[in-house]
C-alpha angles and dihedrals in degrees: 000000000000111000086225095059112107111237130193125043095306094052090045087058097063094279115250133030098344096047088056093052085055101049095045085055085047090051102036091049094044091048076077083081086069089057095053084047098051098054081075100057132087112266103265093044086053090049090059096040082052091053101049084043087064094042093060099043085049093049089048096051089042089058093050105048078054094057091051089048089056096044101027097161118064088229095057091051122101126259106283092017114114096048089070088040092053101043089048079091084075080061078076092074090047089060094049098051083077096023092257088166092167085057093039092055095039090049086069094057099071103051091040089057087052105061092039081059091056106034081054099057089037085060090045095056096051 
């Protein structure tokens, strides 16, 4: 095994940035599985799962919007990039799933972003 490949989750997922954006759209996306917990739980435990659900949907979408802000054009991204940064609009539905409305609507920024990015150096180009 090269000493320079990347090992462990991170490195399976492609190892840097990239690999950082995935991860934050697996999580947020797995952190549905809490909500399905916590509708067995009596209402103030519920209350606290659904929370953390949300915390950990936010955090996601707050990292990712990060990662655009330091890479704005599609040129300058690393490599692998873009795809993550382009599916974190499906964090919107881990946000609906509790209502989270403030999540739902900030998990469409990002990808927006993205493609305006885009759109924007492709007309340039032109």
């Amino acid at each position: 095994m090269n000493s320079n490949t990347p090992t462990g989750f991170l490195g399976r997922l492609g190892g840097g940035e990239a690999a950082i954006a995935k991860s934050c759209v697996i999580v947020g996306l797995a952190s549905i599985v809490l909500v399905a917990v916590g509708a067995r739980l009596p209402d103030e435990a519920k209350d606290t799962l659904y929370w953390l659900q949300r915390g950990i949907v936010a955090v996601a979408i707050l990292i990712l919007l990060g990662l655009f802000i330091r890479h704005p054009r599609h040129s300058g991204r690393p490599e692998g990039l873009t795809q993550p940064l382009g599916l974190s609009f499906s964090l919107a539905l881990a946000s609906l799933v509790t209502g989270f409305w403030p999540g739902v609507f900030a998990a469409l920024v990002t990808p927006l972003l993205v493609a305006g990015s885009w759109l924007m150096e492709r007309s340039g180009r032109a």
